[in-house]
C-alpha positions, 0 to 999 in steps of 0.5 A: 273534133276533141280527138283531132285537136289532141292529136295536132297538139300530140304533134306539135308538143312531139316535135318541139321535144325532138328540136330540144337541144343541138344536132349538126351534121356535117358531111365532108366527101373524102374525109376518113376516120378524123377527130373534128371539133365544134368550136365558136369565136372568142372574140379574144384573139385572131384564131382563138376558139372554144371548142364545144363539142367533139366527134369523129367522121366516119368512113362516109366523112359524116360528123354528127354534132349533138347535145341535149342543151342548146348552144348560145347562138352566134358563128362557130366553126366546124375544124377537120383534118390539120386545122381546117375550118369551115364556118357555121351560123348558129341561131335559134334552129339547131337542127341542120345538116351541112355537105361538102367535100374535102377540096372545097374545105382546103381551098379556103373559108367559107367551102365553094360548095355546101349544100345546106338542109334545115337551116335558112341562116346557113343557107343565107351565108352560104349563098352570100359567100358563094355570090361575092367570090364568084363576083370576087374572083372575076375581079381578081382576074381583072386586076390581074389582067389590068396589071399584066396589060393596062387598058382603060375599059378592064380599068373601068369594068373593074371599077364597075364590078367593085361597085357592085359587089358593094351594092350586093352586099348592101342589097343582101343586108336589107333584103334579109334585115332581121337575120342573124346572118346580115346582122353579121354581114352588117357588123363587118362592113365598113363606113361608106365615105361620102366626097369631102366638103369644100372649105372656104377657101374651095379646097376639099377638107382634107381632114373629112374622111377621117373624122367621117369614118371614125364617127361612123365607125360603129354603125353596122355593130350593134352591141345590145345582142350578145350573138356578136360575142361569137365572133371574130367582129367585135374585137377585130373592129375595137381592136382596130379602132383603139390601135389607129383611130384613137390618139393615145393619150388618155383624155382621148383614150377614156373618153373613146372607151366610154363611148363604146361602153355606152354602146354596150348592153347586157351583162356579157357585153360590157364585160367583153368591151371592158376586159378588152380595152382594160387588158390592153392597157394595164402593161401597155408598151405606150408611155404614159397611157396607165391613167386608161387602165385606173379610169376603166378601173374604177368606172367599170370594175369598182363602179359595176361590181355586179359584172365581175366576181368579188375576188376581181374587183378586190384585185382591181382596188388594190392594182388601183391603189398601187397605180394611181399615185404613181400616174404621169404628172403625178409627184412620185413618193419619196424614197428614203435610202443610204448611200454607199457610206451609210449616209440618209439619203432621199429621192425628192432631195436629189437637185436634178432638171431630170431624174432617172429613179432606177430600181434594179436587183443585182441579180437579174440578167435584165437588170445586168443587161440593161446597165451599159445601156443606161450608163451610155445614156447617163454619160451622153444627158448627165451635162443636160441636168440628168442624175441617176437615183438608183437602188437595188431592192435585193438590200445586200449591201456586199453584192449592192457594192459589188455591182456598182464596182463591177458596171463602173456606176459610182456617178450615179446616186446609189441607194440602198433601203437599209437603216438602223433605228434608235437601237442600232437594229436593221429597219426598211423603210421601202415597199419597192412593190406597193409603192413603186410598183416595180413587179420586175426589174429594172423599173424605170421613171423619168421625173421632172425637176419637181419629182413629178412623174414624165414616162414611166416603166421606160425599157432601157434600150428605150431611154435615149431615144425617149429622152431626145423625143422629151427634149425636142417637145420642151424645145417646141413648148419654149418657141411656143 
């Protein structure tokens, strides 16, 4: 009996070493002699991966995948000839073989057929795929059909097969809860919106399926399992719900992102959700929006130093320390300059209803660009109360005043940053990068008669028609 036992525990022990590590074999009928990859999602981009391992098929199209470390589990993709890509489930069984053929592969993602051995996950996805376009493609055919000749019954039958591919799903989700492959089927489903309440008056609520959606909108995606980062499904889903159901401002921007923070467990995860949403605002196109990246700034890089390495977040404290005093309803700092006759002059002394603080050099194509621009709009708001405070940071007086010759902008309120002290020696009083952030020219404020900042980094092409939109919200405020 001692022998017997030895010899199950042999066995085991035997064939849990042979399952150490990664070994995917994939068959591709027609394929000859290619260079393919493994590669998994990033969840950084559409189309953008990480490629994990490369092999070459052989005059059989067999791809063998293989390593002694096994790989962190979530979706991968097996890419062939010209960039073609398959699908692949990667969980806890990492010993499996997939075969398909070259046409299967070339009619899309997932392949129509695949035989799959060793892998239950693959063959859940596999099945699931092959149901839902079959279900798809006689739908397809019905629209089709509905388009070409209308008729009520195709319209009905449509409807009908719609339904039940929902049902399908649905069904599949249940049936195989606990499975990596329905968690990922469940993390890309949408909210099922029930039929609007009706408001007092008998009418429906028209706002309802809104507010349903967006407050149902992270059921299906757990954010406590890091697999998930090894998908397209996270940052398809965030990126969507911060682009269109978020109002972009930044009390609703903040508050929005710590809801999908609180959501977030793990060390990987909060740094995925933290980088996405913070990436996207640091040099967003939408004014005004700054104060996003200052509170994820400081709440989750300052605030959790432990997530990232100490040179990211001493970047973080000084891009904070540059952008917080120069936020939107912030009092820009003062800028001490002299005019084209060596005169002081100050940024805050300037009498405006708006000021334009326009810091250019006189050698950037942008900047030389930009100027008719800018000179357009100055001509066509100068009777609404606007001045130009402008100042280039190359501080070379001669080419300084050859550009305000050159452009024909003596109407405007130019600086320079060059002093003399009480010894008649050159002094600058301006750090153009750490206190106005002007990391590249032009760098463009809008401010309000008190100097407090309205828009910030405003394209020049863009100034007019901002300073309409800014006129027309004043307008409504006073009739308010």
């Amino acid at each position: 009996m001692r022998f017997l036992l030895f010899a199950i525990l042999l066995t085991v022990s035997g064939s849990a070493f042979a399952q150490t590590g990664y070994r995917i074999a994939a068959q591709v009928r027609g394929l000859r002699d290619s260079t393919c990859y493994l590669a998994y999602y990033t969840g950084l981009g559409k189309g953008q991966f990480f490629v994990q391992d490369t092999a070459k098929a052989d005059a059989q199209g067999t791809i063998i995948f293989e390593g002694k470390k096994k790989l962190d589990e979530g979706l991968y993709v097996i890419s062939i000839a010209q960039w073609r890509l398959f699908d692949v489930v990667v969980d806890a069984d990492q010993h499996f073989e997939l075969v398909t053929d070259v046409e299967s592969v070339r009619d899309g993602n997932p392949p129509r057929r695949m035989k799959v051995t060793g892998s239950k996950e693959n063959e859940l996805f596999y099945s699931f795929n092959q149901q839902m376009q079959n279900r798809f493609d006689q739908a397809k055919a019905l629209s089709e059909e509905q388009k070409a000749h209308p008729d009520p019954a195709k319209a009905e039958k449509l409807k009908a097969l719609q339904k039940e591919m929902g049902e399908f799903r649905k069904q599949f989700i249940k049936t195989n809860t606990g499975s990596l492959t329905a968690k990922f089927f469940q993390a890309a489903a949408e909210p099922e919106i029930p039929p609007a309440p009706l408001l007092p008056n008998g009418r429906p609520d028209s706002t309802f399926s809104f507010r349903y959606y967006k407050q149902h909108y992270l059921d299906g995606l757990d954010l406590t399992d890091d697999r998930l980062l090894r998908t397209p499904f996270i940052q398809q889903k965030l990126d969507y719900y911060f682009e269109n159901l978020v109002y972009q401002v930044p009390d609703s921007l903040t508050k929005e992102a710590d809801r999908w923070m609180a959501k977030a467990k793990g060390r990987d995860m909060r740094r995925f959700i933290a980088y996405r949403i913070t990436s996207t605002y640091e040099q967003s196109k939408l004014v005004g929006v700054e104060g996003m990246f200052v509170h994820m700034g400081e709440k989750y890089y300052l605030g959790e130093p432990a997530l990232w390495d100490t040179s990211t977040v001493s970047n973080f404290r000084q891009r904070i320390a540059v952008m917080k005093p120069l936020l939107v309803g912030k009092v820009i700092p003062n800028m001490y300059q002299t005019d084209t006759t060596g005169k002081e002059l100050t940024l805050h002394d300037l009498p405006a209803t708006y000021t334009v603080l326009l810091i250019y050099s006189d050698d950037c194509g942008h900047c030389r660009d930009a100027m008719p621009h800018i000179k357009t709009f100055y001509q066509k708001y100068k009777s609404r109360g606007v001045r130009i405070f402008a100042t280039d940071l190359r501080r070379s007086k001669e080419d300084w005043l050859k550009f305000i010759r050159e452009f024909g902008i003596q109407e405007f309120t130019n600086g320079i940053d060059i002093h003399k002290d009480a010894n008649g020696k050159t002094v600058y009083y301006t750090d153009y990068l750490k206190t106005f952030d002007a990391q590249s020219t032009p760098t463009i404020y809008i401010l309000d008669k008190d100097k407090k900042i309205v828009a910030r980094k405003i394209p020049a092409e863009e100034l007019d028609r901002y300073f309409a939109f800014l006129l027309e919200q004043q307008a409504k405020k006073g009739k308010s």
